[in-house]
C-alpha positions in Angstrom: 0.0 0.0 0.0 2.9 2.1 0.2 3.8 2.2 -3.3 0.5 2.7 -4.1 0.5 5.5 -1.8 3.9 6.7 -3.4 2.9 6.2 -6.9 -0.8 8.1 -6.1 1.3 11.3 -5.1 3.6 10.8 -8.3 1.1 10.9 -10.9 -0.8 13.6 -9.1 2.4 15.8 -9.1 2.0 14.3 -13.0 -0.9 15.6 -13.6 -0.5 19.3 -12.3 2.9 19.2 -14.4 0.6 18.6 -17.1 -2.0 20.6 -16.7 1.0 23.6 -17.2 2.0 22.1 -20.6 4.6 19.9 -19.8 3.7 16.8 -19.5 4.5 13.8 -21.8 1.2 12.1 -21.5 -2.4 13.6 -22.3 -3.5 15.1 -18.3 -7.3 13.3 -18.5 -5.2 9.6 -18.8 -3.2 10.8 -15.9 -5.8 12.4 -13.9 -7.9 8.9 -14.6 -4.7 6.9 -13.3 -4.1 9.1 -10.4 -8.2 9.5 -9.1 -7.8 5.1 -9.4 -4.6 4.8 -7.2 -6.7 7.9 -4.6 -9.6 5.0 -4.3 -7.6 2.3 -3.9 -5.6 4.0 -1.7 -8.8 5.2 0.6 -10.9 1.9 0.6 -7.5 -0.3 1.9 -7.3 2.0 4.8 -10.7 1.9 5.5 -11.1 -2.4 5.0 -8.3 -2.0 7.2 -9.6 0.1 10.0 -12.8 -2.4 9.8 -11.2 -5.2 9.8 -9.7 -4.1 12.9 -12.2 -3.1 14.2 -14.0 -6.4 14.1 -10.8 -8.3 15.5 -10.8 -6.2 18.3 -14.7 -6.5 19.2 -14.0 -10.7 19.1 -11.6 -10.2 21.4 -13.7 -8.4 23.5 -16.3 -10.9 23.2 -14.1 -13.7 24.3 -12.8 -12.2 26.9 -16.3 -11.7 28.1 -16.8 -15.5 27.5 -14.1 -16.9 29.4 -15.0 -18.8 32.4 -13.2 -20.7 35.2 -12.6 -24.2 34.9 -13.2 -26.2 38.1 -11.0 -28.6 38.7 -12.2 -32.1 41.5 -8.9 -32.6 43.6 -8.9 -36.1 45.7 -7.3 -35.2 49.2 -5.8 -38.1 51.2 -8.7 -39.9 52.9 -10.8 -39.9 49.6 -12.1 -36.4 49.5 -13.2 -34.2 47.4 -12.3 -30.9 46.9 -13.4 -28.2 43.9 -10.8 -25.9 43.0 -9.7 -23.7 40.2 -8.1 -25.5 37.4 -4.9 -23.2 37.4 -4.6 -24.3 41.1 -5.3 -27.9 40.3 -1.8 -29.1 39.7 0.9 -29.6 42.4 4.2 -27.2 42.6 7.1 -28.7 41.0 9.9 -28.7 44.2 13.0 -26.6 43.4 15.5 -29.2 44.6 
């Protein structure tokens, strides 16, 4: 998008060259080159900014989503116990 950007500038500064007379190419094909590479320029950005939008409002939406996991521990003696699943699994021992 860059060099689209790049080359939208270029044949605008094209055009106004010839508009004056100097040009070396008639100024309604380069006006007609420059107005497409302007569009395509504009609707990237703005597929872009939507499309980021939309990632951003999913990961909003899962965020909301998320839930704890409960995890059933077995004590010694055969009990039960419900816990959170991050919790769930012994420490390792530093030794």
């Amino acid at each position: 998008m860059f060099v689209c950007y790049i080359g939208a500038i270029f044949t605008t500064l094209l055009f106004f060259q010839s508009v004056f007379g100097k040009g070396e190419a008639p100024a309604g094909y380069i006006v007609a080159v420059s107005v497409w590479l302007w569009i395509t320029v504009l609707f990237a950005n703005f597929a872009e900014a939507m499309a980021e939008g939309r990632g951003k409002a999913q990961a909003d939406n899962l965020r909301k989503a998320k839930t704890e996991t409960i995890a059933h521990r077995v004590l010694s003696g055969g009990q039960v116990e419900d816990v959170p699943a991050p919790q769930s699994m012994p420490l390792k021992s530093s030794q």
